[in-house]
N, C-alpha and C positions, 0 to 999 in steps of 0.2 A: 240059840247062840247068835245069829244073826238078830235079833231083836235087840240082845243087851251090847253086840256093837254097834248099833246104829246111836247109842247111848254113849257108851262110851270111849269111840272113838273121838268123836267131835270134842266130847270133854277133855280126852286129853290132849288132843290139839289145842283145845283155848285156852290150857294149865301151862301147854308148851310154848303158846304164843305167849301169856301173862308172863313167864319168867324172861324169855325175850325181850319183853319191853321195858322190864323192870331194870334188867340189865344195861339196855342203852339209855333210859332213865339216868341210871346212878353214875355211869361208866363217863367216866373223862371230861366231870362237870355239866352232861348233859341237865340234870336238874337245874342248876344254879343258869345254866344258859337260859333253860323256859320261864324260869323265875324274873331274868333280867329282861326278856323280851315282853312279860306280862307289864311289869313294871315298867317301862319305857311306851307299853301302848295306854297304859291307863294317864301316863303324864304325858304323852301327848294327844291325848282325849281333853286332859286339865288343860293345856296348853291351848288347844283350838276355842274352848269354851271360853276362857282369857279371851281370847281375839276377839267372838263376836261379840263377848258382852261390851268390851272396849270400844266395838266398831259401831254399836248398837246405841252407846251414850255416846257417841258423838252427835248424835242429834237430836240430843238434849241441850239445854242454855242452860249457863249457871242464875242459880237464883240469891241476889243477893237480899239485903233486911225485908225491903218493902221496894217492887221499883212498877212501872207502867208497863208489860209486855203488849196489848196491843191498843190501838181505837179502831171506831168501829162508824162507819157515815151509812146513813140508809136512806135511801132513792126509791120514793112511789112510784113503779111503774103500772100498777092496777088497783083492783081490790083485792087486798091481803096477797100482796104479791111485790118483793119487793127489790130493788138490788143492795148489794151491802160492797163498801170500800172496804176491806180491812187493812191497815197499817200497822206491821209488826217493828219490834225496837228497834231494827236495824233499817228502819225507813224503806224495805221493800213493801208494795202493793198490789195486794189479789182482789180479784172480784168474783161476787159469791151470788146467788138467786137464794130468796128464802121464802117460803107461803107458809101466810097464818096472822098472827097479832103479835107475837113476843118472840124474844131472840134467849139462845142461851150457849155459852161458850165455854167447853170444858178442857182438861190440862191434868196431864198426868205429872207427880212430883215424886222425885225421891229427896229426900234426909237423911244422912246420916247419923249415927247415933256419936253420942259426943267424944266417944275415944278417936272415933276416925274426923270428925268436926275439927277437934283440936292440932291436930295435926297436916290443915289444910284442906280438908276434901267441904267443895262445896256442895251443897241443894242444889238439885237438878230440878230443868222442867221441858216437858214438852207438849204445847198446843195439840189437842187431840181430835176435837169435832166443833163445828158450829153448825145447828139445829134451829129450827124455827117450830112454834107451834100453836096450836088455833084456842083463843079465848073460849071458846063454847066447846064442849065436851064433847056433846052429839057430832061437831064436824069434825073435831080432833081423833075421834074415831071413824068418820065419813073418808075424810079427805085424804089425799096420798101426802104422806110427810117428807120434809127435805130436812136432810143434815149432808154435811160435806168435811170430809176427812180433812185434817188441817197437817196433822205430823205424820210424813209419809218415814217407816223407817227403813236402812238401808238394806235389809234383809229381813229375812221371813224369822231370824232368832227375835227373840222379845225378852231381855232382861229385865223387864218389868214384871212380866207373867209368871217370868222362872220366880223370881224374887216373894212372891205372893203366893207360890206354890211349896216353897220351902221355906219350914219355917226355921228353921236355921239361921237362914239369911237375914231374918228378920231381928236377928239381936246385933245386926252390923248397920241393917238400914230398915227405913221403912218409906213401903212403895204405897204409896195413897192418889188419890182420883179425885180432882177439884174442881166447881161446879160455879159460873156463876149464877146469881137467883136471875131466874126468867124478868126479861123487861121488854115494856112494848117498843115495836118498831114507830116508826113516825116517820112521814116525809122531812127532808132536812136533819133528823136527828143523828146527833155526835155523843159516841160513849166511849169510856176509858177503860181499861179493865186493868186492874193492881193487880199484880202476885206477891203473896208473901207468908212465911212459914204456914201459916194457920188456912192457907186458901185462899181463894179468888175472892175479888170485890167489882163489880161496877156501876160507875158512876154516870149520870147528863156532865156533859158539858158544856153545853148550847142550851136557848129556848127553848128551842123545837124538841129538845131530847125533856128538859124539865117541865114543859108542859104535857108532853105523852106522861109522864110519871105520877104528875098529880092527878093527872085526870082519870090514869087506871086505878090508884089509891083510895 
């Protein structure tokens, strides 16, 4: 007797509890209440995600047809060791250290696809890294590498990662990774670097930059 209440009692307890809760469930709109609370927490979940991805392309630059985002002047201070000016569009200038023989400057872009194109929404971009790296193999894997973050963003969210991780997103935009080809450094040498739909370009501007060109070619 004792054995089969230790059975059940508890069960009818959780039968009497379950009709209980079922009751204050149904009773006086409590349902349609939890319904409106889930609903109000999932759209302001939507709502916060809006903000940082908002907050996130703000530090992004519109990319228009074909334009010049940065140049680039590089200063022998050694052997394989070099400083770099860089000057971005809006005529501010950083200074950067880079070891090795050749430079390379990468940029992250979004596009939209042409429903939202037509409608105003411009190509975004944002400067990502510039890297340096050693002509010979053997020391390119010796030597300790330098690259230096260029697009710091405002927060730890990253609508570019989200965007590449679902692919949903990707029939609204598409988030791609743009690379200029590796070129040698040179004392005195001045480079330009183009952004435009298809990717990065860069070019000598100077001597000193067209003569590192031929010579590595």
């Amino acid at each position: 007797m004792l054995s089969a209440m230790s059975v059940w009692l508890p069960m009818g307890v959780a039968l009497l509890l379950l009709v209980i809760a079922m009751h204050l469930l149904f009773k006086g709109g409590m349902l349609a209440a939890v319904m409106r609370a889930v609903m109000g927490m999932a759209f302001l979940a939507a709502s916060a995600l809006s903000f940082l991805t908002a907050y996130d392309l703000m530090s992004y630059r519109p990319l228009f047809e074909e334009q010049a985002v940065v140049t680039l002047q590089f200063q022998k201070l050694a052997a394989k060791r070099f400083r770099v000016v860089l000057v971005d569009s809006e005529s501010r200038q950083y200074d950067y250290y880079l070891d090795g023989d050749q430079w390379q400057l990468d940029a992250r872009l979004l596009r939209w696809r042409p429903a939202l194109a037509k409608v105003g929404f411009e190509p975004l971009y944002r400067l990502e890294r510039l890297s340096g790296r050693y002509a010979d193999l053997h020391q390119q894997l010796r030597e300790p590498q330098t690259a230096h973050q260029l697009g710091v963003p405002p927060t730890n969210f990253d609508s570019w990662a989200l965007i590449k991780q679902l692919p949903w997103l990707r029939d609204w935009v598409d988030a791609q990774y743009g690379s200029a080809t590796f070129l040698p450094m040179a004392d005195g040498a001045v480079y330009e670097v183009k952004l435009a739909y298809g990717g990065m370009l860069a070019r000598p501007v100077n001597d000193q930059a067209r003569a590192a060109v031929n010579g590595w070619q």
